[in-house]
C-alpha positions in Angstrom: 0.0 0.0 0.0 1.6 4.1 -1.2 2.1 5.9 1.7 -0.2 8.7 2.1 2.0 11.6 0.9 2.4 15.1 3.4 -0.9 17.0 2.3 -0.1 21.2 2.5 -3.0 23.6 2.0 -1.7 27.6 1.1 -4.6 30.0 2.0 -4.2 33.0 -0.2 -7.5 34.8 0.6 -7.5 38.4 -1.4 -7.8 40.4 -4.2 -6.4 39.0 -7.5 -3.3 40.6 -7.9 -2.0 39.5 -4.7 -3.0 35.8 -5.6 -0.8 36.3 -8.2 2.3 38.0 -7.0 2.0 34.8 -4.1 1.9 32.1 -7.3 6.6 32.3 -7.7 6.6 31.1 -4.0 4.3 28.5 -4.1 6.4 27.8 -6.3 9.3 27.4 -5.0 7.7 25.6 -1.9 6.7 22.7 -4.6 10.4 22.7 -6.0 11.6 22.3 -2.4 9.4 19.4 -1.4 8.1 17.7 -4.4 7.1 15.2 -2.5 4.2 16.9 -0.5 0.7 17.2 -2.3 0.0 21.0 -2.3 -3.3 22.6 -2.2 -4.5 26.1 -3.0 -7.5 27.6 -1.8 -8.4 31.1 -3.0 -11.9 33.2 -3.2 -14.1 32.0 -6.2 -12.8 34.9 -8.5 -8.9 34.0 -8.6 -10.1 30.3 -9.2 -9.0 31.4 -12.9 -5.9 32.1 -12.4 -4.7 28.9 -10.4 -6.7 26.3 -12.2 -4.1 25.8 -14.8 -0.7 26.2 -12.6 0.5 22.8 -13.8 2.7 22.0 -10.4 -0.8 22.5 -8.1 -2.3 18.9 -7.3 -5.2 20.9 -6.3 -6.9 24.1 -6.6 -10.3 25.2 -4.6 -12.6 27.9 -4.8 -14.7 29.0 -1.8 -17.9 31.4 -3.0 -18.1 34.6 -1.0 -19.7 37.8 -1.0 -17.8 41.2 -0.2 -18.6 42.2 3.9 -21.0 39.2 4.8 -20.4 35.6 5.4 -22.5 32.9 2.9 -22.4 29.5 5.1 -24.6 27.6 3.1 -22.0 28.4 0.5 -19.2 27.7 2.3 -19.9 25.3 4.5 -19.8 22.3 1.9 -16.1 23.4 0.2 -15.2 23.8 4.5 -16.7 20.3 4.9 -14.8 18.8 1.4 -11.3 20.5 2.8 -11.4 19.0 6.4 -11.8 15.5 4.5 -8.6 16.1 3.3 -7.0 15.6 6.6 -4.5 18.1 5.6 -0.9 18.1 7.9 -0.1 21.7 7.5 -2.5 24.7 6.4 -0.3 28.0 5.6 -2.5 31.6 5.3 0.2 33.5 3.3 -2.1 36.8 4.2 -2.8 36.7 7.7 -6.6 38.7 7.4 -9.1 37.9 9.7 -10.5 35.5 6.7 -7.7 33.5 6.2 -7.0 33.4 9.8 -10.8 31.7 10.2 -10.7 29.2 7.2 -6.9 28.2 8.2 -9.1 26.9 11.5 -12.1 25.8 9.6 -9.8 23.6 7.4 -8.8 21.6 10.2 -5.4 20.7 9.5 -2.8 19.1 11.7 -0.7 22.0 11.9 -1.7 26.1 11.1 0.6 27.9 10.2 0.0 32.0 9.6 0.9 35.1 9.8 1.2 37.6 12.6 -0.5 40.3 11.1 -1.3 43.7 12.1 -4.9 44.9 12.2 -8.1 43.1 12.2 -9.3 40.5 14.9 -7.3 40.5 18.1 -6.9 37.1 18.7 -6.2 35.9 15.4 -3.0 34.6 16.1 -4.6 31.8 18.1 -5.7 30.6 15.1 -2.7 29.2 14.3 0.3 26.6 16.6 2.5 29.3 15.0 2.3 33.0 14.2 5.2 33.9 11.9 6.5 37.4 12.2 5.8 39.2 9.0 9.1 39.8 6.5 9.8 44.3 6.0 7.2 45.9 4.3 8.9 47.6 2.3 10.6 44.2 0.5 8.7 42.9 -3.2 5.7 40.9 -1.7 6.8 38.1 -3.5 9.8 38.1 -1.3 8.0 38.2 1.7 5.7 35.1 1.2 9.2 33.6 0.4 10.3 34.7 3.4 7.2 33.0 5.0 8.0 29.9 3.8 11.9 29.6 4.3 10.8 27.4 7.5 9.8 24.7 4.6 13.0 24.5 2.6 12.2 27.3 0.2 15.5 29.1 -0.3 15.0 33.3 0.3 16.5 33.7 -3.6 14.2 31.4 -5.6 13.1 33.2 -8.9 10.1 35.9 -8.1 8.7 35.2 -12.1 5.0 35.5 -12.1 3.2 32.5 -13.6 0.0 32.2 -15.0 -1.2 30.2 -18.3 -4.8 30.7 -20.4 -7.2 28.3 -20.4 -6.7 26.2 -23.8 -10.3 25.8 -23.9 -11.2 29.4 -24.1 -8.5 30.2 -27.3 -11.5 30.5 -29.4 -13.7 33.1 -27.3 -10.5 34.6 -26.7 -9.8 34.8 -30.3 -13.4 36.1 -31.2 -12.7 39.1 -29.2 -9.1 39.9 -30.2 -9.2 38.7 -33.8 -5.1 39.6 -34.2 -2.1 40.0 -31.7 -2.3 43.8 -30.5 -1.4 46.3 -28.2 -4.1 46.2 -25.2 -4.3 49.9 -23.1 -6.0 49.0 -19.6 -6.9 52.5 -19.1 -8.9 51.3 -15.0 -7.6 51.0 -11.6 -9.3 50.2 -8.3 -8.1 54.0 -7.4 -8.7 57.4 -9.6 -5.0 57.8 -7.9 -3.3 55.2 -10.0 -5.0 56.5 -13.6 -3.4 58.0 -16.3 -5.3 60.9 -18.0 -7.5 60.1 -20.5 -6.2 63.3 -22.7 -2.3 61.2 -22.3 -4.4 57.6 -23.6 -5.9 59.5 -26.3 -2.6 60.9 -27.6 -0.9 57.5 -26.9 -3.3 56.1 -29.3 -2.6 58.7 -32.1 1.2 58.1 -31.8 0.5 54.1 -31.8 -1.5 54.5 -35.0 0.7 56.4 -36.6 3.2 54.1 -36.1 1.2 51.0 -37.8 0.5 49.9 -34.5 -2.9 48.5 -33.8 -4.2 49.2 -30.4 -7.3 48.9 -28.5 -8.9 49.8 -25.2 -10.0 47.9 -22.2 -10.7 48.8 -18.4 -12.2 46.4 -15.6 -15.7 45.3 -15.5 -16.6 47.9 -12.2 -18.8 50.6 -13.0 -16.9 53.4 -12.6 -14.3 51.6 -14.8 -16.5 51.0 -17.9 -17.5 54.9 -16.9 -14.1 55.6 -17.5 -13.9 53.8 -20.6 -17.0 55.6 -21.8 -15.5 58.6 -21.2 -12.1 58.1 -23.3 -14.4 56.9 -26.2 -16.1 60.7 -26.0 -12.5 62.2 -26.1 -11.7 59.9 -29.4 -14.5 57.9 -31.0 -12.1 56.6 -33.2 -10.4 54.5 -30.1 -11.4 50.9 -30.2 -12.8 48.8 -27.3 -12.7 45.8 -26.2 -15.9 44.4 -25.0 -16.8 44.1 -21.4 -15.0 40.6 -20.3 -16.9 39.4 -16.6 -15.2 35.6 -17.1 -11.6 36.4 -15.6 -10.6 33.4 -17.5 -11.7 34.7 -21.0 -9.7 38.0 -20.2 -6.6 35.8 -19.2 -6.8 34.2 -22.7 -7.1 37.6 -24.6 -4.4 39.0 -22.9 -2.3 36.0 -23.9 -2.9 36.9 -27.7 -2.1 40.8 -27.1 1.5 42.1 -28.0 2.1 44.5 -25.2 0.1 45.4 -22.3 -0.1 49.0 -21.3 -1.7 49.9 -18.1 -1.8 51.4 -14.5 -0.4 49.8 -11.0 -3.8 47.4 -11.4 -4.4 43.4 -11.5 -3.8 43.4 -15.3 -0.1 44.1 -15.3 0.4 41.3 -13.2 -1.7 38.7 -15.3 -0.4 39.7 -18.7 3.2 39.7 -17.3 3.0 36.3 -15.6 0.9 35.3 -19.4 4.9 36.0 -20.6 2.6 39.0 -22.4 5.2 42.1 -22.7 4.1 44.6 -20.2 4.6 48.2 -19.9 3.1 50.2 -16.2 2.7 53.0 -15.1 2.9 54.1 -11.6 2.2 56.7 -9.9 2.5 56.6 -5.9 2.7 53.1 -5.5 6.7 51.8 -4.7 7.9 49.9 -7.4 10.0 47.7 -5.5 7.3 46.2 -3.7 4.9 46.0 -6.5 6.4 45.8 -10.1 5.7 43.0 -12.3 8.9 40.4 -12.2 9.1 38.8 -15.6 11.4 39.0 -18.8 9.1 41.3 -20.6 8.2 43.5 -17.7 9.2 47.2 -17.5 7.6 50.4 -16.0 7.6 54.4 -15.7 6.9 56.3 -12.6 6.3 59.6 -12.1 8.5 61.8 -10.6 7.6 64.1 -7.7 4.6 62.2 -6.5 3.4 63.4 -2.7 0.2 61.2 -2.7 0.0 58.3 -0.2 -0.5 55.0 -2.4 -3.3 54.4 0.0 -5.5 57.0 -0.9 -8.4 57.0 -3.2 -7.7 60.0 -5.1 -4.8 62.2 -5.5 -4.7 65.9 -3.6 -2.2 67.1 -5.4 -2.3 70.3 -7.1 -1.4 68.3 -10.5 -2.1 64.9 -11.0 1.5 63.5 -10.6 0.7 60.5 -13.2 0.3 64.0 -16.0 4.1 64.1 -15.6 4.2 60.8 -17.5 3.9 61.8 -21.3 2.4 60.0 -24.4 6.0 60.2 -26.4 7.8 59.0 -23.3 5.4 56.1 -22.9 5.1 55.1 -26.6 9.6 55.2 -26.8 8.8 52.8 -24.0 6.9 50.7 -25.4 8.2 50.7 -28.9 11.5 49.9 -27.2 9.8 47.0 -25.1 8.0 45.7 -29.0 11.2 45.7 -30.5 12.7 43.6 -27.4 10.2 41.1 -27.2 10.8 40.0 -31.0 14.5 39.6 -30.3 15.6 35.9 -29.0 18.4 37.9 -27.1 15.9 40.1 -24.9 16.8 41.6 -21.2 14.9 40.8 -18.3 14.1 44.2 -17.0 13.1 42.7 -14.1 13.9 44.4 -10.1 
């Protein structure tokens, strides 16, 4: 009879792009101990973009809804995981979620975070609070720092990863007939958003260069409101359609040739898709955040005052205007012409 192998579950309980930037250490925890059957248990949205990681033996998707629990949702994927009789549960995030399914899951041994904020006694939660790695390190670093405990060596590759659905080429390809540039002109913060005046001109100069490019934001309202109101600037600007499946938009973004967009969710999927990827950031600290992968680069601002924490920017001028079309397009001519040669850098931090 096999012996049962060591079963791990990873909690990585929050919004997408921090799913992904967690995806290199898991990583590297499966390259470390092969041997152990790893587990991944996100919210239902990121279910997309672990399904496919070929090195996961399992991934899980527990249904929730934004500032209320659902238990007749959760309670049978609670149910399914405690069958698993896991020996070690690890909540990479350490929020008062994680901290609640890590003891719903009912594993042998909990391992977490020691978060600040949120539910006093979280900590309990777990036979071992971890001290968290300095803030200001890449947050892939710090989930490898996390897991150096298991093996997983502080200098494995931070790489994103992500691949597109086979299945969904052809929906993917009905949207974005041929490879081109996609402009992600949304974030989850005003702060983070280029001006729609600096995508309008971007387009011209793209255009004019024989460049086909076209014009995308996220499915919120006050995204596609954005969207609407770059297509008043220049009606000419194409769009993509609204996408709701996050799988379907991994799949077009596979196809484009160059992402352009804000500090927003998209850079890190189209990067980790091995799509090239141009952002732009404003307040937000590039060595914590930026995309690591050969065909990542990015322009920030200079000058910016704003907190990356806040909603919109106070300053007198948008500090993103100091980001100019022909400085963005040299960029991403430059990143074009690199992609297409088999001896490209990695730009990556």
């Amino acid at each position: 009879m096999a012996e049962r192998p060591f079963k791990i579950l990873a909690i990585v309980f929050k919004f997408l792009g921090d799913v992904v930037v967690s995806i290199p250490a898991l990583r590297a925890l499966k390259e470390a101990r092969p041997e152990v059957e790893l587990h991944l248990l996100v919210a239902e949205e990121a279910y997309p973009l672990i399904k496919t990681l070929p090195w996961v033996d399992r991934a899980w998707a527990l249904p929730r809804t934004r500032g209320r629990a659902r238990m007749r949702d959760t309670w049978p994927v609670i149910r399914a995981l405690r069958a698993e009789k896991f020996d070690l549960s690890l909540d990479l995030i350490g929020n008062d979620r994680g901290a609640f399914l890590t003891l719903a899951a009912g594993a042998r041994e909990k391992i977490g975070l020691n978060a600040p904020k949120g539910f006093l006694g979280r900590r309990y939660f777990y036979h071992e609070a971890l001290a968290e790695a300095p803030v200001d390190w890449h947050e892939t670093r710090r989930h490898l720092h996390f897991l150096r405990k298991l093996g997983v060596s502080a200098e494995a590759p931070l790489t994103l990863e992500l691949h597109a659905d086979p299945a969904l080429q052809n929906a993917a390809a009905a949207i974005l007939p041929r490879p081109a540039i996609i402009a992600h002109v949304s974030t989850s913060k005003p702060l983070k958003e280029w001006p729609h005046s600096h995508w309008s001109e971007l387009a011209r100069l793209a255009r004019g260069d024989g460049h086909e490019i076209v014009f995308a934001s996220g499915p919120a309202v006050r995204e596609r409101d954005s969207l609407q109101t770059l297509g008043k600037i220049d009606p000419e600007i194409p769009q993509l359609p609204p996408i709701k499946d996050l799988g379907v938009y991994l799949a077009v973004l596979a196809r484009a040739s160059l992402l352009v967009s804000g500090d927003t969710g998209p850079m890190h999927f189209a990067a980790a898709l091995g799509t090239p990827t141009l952002s732009l950031f404003g307040p937000s600290l590039i060595h914590q955040w930026a995309p690591q992968a050969p065909f990542a680069r990015w322009l920030q601002a200079a000058g910016c005052t704003c907190s990356a924490h806040q909603e919109s920017c106070t300053a007198a001028t948008h500090c993103l205007n100091r980001l100019t079309p022909a400085e963005v397009w040299a960029e991403a001519k430059s990143l074009l012409k690199a992609a297409e040669s088999p001896k490209a850098v990695n730009h990556s931090l």
